[in-house]
N, C-alpha and C positions, 0 to 999 in steps of 0.2 A: 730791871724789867719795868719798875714803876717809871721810872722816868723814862725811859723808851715809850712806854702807854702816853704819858702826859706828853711827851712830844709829836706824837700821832694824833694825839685826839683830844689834846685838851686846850684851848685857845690862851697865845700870849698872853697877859696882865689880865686875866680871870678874877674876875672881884671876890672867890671864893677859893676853897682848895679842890684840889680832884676830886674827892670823893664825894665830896657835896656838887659839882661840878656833875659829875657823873649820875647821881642821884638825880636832878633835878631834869639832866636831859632825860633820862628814863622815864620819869612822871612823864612830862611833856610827851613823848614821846607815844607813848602807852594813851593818854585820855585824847592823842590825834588817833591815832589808829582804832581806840572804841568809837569814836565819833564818827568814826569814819563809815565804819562797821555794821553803823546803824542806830548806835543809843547816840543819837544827836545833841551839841550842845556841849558838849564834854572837850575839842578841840579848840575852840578861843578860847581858852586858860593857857593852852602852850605856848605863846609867844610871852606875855607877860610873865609867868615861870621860866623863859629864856632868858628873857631880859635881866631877870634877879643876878644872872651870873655872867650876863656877859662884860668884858672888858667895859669898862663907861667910855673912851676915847673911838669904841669901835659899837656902837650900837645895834647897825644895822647889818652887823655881822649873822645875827639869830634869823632876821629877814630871809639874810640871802641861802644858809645852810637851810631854813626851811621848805625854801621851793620846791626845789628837787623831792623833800621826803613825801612832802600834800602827792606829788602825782605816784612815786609808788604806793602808799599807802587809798590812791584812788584805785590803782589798776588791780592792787589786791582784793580790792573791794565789790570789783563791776563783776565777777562770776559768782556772786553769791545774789545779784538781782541783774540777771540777766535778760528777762523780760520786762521786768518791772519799770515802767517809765512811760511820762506824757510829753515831749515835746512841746505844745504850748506856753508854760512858761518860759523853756529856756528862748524859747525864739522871740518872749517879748522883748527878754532882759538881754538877749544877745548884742544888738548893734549899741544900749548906753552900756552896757559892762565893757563894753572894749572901747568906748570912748573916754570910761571913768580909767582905765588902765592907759593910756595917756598922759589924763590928768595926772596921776596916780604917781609916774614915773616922775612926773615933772615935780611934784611932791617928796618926790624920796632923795632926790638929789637936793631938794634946802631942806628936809631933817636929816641929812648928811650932814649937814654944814652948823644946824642948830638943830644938834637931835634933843635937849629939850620941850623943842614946839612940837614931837611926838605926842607926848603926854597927853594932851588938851585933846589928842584924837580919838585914840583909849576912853577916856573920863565920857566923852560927847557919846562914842558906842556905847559907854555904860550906862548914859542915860535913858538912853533909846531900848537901852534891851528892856530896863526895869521898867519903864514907862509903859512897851508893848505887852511885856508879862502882865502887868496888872490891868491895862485897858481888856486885854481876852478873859481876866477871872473876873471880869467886871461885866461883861459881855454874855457869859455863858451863866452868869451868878441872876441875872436879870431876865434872861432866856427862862431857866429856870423856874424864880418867883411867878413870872408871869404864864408859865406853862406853852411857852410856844420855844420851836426847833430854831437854832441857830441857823441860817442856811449858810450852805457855801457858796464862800465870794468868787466873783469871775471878774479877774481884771480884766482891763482895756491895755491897750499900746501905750496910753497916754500916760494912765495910772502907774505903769510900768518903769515909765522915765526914773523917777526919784529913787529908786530901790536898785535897778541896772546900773545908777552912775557910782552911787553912795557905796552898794558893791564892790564895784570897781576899784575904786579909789580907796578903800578900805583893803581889800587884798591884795595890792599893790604896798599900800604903805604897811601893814600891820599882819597879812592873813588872815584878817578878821571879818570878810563879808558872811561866815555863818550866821553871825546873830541877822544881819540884814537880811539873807534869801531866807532864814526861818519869820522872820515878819510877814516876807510875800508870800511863803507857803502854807503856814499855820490857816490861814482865813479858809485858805480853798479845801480843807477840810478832808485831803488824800489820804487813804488808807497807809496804814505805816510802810508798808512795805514801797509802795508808789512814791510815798514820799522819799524813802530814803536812795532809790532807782534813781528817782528824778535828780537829788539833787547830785548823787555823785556822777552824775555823766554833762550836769550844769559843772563843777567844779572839776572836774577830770578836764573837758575841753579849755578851762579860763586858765586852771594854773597852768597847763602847757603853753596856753598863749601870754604867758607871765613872762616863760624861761626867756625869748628875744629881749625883753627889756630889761631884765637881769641879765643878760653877756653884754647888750652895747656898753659902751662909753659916755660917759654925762654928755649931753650937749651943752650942759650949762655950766658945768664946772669942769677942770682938767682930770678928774679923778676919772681912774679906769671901771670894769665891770663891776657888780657884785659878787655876781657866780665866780670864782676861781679857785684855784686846788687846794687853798686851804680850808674852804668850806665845805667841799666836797670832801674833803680827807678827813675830817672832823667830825662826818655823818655816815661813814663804812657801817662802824661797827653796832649801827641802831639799825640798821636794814633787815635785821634776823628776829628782831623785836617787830617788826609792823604784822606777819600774818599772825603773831599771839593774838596781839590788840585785835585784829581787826573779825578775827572769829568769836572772841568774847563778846564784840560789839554785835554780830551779827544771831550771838544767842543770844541776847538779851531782848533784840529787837522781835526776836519770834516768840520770847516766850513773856512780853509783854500783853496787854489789850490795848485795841486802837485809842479808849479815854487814855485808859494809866499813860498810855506814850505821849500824847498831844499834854497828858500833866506833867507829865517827867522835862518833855521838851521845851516847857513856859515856865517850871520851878528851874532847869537849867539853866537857862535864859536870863532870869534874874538875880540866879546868884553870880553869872559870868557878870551880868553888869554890875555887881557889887564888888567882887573882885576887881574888876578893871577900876572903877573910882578909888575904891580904898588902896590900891598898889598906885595911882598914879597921882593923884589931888595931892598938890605940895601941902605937907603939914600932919596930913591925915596917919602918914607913919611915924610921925617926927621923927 
């Protein structure tokens, strides 16, 4: 039986054994679906917890099994905020998100080829996250002192640009544009539930538009799809684990307050980017 299981579900030359194997996707799998859910910020850990066990010759194996799960784990999510949502951001970030997925694409086929220049992309998010975590308690810390209201920020189209590509191109190589859309989101200062509306019907519509450039074929190298039946067969038996996660996620989010969430979601923030540095800086694990 066990090896029936490991031939089903457990990926060729596995850097680990099944059971830590299985463990690990479970984690992953679980803090995608709370994040999903509504306690934001808890979903860019799972690819890097992917990666600890995936084969090293087949990296972006974890990529491609993850696609598929972000949109069930969205559509589990869209009837718990049904009205909750502002269109305005997604339609700034909409035409560079799908130009950074593109890019993205054209990206993932040379860390196919040199999936160590991954890494550097991880480390840069992790900068970015800890960077924007600590400019907002920096922001709100000074608000404060000085006795005057933080307002909420209203992007432009323009302002828009850098966050719609970086996005892009980030969920494309890694599924890691949360930390980027929570930088655009956090300033505009939506009520939690709005926020969390907002973004999963922002993420619900990108990662479907992911799925076509995960089935093409490289244009740049001879290597076929990503999506294919072993990555799909390999993610069956976590399908019954996403509405756990994702109503945990969606208690947590109600029985938060709108400060504690926007603190929850910038102490998340920062430790995803500490994470991501300390798992990827050569050296840093020895």
């Amino acid at each position: 039986m066990i090896s029936l299981f490991e031939q089903w579900f457990v990926p060729q030359g596995c850097t680990s054994g099944p059971f830590q194997y299985i463990a690990a996707t479970t984690i992953a799998l679980l803090l995608t679906a709370v994040g999903k859910g509504g306690f934001g910020g808890l979903g860019a850990l799972s690819v890097p917890i992917l990666m600890m066990v995936m084969p090293r010759e087949n990296t972006t194996l974890a990529v491609a099994m993850w696609a598929p799960m972000l949109i069930i784990c969205d559509l589990c999510t869209l009837p718990f905020y049904t009205k909750e949502c502002t269109w305005r951001p997604i339609l700034l970030l909409a035409p560079w998100t799908t130009l950074g997925l593109f890019i993205g694409r054209l990206g993932l086929d040379w860390f196919r080829q040199t999936p160590e220049a991954g890494v550097w992309l991880k480390v840069t998010i992790g900068v970015l996250s800890i960077g924007f975590a600590l400019s907002q308690a920096a922001r709100y810390y000074v608000a404060q002192r000085t006795q005057k209201q933080v307002e909420p920020w209203t992007p432009t189209w323009w302002q828009a640009i850098p966050f719609g590509l970086t996005a892009g191109v980030t969920t494309m190589l890694a599924h890691a544009a949360g930390s980027i859309f929570a930088m655009f989101m956090i300033p505009q200062q939506l009520d939690r539930r709005l926020f969390v509306g907002t973004s999963t019907r922002y993420y619900l519509i990108f990662n479907t538009l992911k799925i076509p450039f995960f089935l093409a074929s490289s244009p740049v190298t001879s290597q076929g799809s990503y999506i294919t039946w072993e990555s799909l067969r390999l993610i069956v038996w976590m399908i019954p684990l996403v509405p756990v996660g994702v109503f945990a996620g969606n208690w947590l989010n109600n029985n938060f307050s709108n400060r504690l969430f926007n603190v929850m979601v910038n102490v998340l923030l920062a430790l995803t980017g500490v994470w991501l540095i300390y798992s990827n800086w050569p050296g840093l694990r020895g």
